[in-house]
C-alpha positions as CSV (number, residue, x, y, z in Angstrom):
1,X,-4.4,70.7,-13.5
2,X,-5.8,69.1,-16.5
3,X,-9.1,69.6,-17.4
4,X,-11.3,66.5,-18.5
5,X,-13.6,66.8,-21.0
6,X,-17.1,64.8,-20.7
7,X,-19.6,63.1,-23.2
8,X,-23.1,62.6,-23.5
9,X,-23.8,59.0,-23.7
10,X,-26.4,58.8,-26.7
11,X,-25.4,60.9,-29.1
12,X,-24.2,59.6,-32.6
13,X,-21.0,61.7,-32.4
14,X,-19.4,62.1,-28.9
15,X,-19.6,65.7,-28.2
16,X,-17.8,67.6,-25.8
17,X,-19.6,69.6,-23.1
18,X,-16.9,71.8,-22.5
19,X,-16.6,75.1,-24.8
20,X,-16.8,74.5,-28.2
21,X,-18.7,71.2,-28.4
22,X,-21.9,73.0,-29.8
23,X,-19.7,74.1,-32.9
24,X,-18.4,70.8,-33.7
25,X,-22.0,69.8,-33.3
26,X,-23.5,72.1,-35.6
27,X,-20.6,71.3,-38.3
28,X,-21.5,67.9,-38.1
29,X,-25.4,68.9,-38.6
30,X,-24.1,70.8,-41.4
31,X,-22.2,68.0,-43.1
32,X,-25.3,65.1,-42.3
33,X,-27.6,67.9,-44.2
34,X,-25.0,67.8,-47.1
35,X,-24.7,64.3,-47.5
36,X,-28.5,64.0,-47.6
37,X,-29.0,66.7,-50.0
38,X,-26.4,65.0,-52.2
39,X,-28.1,61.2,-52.2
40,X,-31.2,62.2,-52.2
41,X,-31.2,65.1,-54.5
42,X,-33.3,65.0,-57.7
43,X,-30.7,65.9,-60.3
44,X,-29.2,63.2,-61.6
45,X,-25.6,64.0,-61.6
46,X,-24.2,60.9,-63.2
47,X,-25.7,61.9,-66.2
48,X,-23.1,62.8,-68.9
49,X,-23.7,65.3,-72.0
50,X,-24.7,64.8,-75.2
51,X,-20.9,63.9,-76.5
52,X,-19.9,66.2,-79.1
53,X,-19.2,64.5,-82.0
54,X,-22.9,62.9,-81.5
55,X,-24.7,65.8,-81.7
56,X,-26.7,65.3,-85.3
57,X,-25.5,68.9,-86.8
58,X,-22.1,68.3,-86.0
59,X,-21.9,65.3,-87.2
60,X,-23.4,66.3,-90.3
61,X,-20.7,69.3,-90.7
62,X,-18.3,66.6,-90.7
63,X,-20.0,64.7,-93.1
64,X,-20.2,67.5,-95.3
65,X,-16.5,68.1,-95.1
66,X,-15.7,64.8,-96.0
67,X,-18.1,64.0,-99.0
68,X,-17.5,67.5,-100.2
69,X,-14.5,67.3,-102.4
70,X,-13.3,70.5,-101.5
71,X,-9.3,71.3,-100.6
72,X,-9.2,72.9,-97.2
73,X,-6.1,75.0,-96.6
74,X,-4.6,74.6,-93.0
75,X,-1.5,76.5,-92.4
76,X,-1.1,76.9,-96.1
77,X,-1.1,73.4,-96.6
78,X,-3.6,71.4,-98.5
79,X,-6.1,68.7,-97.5
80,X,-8.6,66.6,-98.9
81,X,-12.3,66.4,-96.7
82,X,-11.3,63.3,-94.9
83,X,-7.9,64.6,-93.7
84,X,-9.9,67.9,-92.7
85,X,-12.5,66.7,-91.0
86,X,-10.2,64.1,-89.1
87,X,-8.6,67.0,-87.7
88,X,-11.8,68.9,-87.2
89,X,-13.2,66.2,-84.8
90,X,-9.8,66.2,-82.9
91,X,-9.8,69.7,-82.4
92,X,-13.3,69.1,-81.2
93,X,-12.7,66.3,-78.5
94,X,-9.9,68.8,-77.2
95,X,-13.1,71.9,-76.6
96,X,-15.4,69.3,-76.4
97,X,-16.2,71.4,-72.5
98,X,-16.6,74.4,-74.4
99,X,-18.8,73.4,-77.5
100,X,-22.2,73.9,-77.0
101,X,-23.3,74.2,-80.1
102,X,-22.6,74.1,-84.2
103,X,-21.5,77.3,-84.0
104,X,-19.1,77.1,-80.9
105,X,-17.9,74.1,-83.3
106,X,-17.0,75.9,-86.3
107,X,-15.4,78.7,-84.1
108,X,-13.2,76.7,-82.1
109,X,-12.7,73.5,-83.9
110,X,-12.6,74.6,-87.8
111,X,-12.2,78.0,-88.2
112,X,-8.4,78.9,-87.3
113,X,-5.3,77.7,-86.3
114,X,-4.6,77.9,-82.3
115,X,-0.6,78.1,-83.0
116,X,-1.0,80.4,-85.6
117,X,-4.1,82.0,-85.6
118,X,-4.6,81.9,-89.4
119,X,-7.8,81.2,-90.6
120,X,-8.4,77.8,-92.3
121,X,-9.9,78.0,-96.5
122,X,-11.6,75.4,-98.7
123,X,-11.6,76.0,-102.1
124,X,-14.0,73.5,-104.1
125,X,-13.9,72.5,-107.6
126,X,-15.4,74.7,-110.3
127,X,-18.7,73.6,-111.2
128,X,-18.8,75.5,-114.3
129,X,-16.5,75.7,-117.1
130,X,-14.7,79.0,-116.1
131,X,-11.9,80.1,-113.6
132,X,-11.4,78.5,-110.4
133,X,-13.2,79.8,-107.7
134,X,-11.4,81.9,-105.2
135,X,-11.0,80.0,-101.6
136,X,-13.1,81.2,-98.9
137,X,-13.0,80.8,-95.3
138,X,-13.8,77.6,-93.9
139,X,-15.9,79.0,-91.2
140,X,-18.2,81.1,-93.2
141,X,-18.6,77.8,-96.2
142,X,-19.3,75.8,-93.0
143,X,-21.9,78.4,-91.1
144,X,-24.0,78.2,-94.9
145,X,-23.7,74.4,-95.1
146,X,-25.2,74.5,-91.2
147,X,-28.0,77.4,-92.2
148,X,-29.1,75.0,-95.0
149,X,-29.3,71.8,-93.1
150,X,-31.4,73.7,-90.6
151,X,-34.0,74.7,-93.4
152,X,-34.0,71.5,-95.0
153,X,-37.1,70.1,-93.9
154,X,-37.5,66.9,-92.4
155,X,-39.9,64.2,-92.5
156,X,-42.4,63.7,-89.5
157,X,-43.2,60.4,-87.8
């Protein structure tokens, strides 16, 4: 004998009277109070982040790096500021989840190599007459070019 199952007549969903109707009920209850969170929720999720190479201090980094007519050493090979930072702001569109800041910036985009883990130089010109000085890494020159654009001050509208 089969049994029959039986609706109620003026309910939005046809639920079953027989055993487990009141579940499928309450799931339903569940997902209405989701979908109404979701529309009507204050948070506006189709706003998107800052992009990263947007973000002023960034983009002043890079600016630094290219104007700077330093040689940065990558893998023991040498580039000019505009092939660096080229690669700098490719490096950052691959992190561009995990920067979050100048800093995350530096350590992920232009501080190392990710095949090789080597850190990356720049060696600029000397400005006195004298030997050349001695390369340094590219993260620490670029943390002191950050720590002085932070201090610079600014004018006020």
């Amino acid at each position: 004998m089969q049994k029959t199952l039986r609706y109620e007549v003026f309910s939005v969903y046809p639920k079953p009277l027989a055993r487990g109707g009141k579940k499928l009920h309450r799931h339903l209850g569940r997902l209405h109070l989701a979908l109404f969170l979701l529309v009507f929720s204050p948070l506006d999720l189709t706003a998107q982040p800052t992009p990263v190479l947007e973000r002023p201090a960034i983009q002043h980094l890079l600016q630094v790096v290219e104007r700077s007519g330093c040689d940065f050493i990558r893998n023991g090979k040498i580039h000019d500021g505009a092939e660096a930072a080229a690669h700098m702001r490719k490096k950052a569109r691959y992190f561009a989840r995990s920067i979050h800041s100048p800093e995350d910036f530096i350590r992920l985009a232009a501080s190392r190599s990710l095949l090789s883990g080597t850190p990356y130089f720049v060696q600029c010109p000397a400005r006195t007459p004298g030997p050349a000085p001695q390369p340094q890494p590219t993260a620490d020159w670029l943390k002191q070019k950050l720590s002085l654009w932070r201090h610079k001050p600014r004018p006020k509208f």
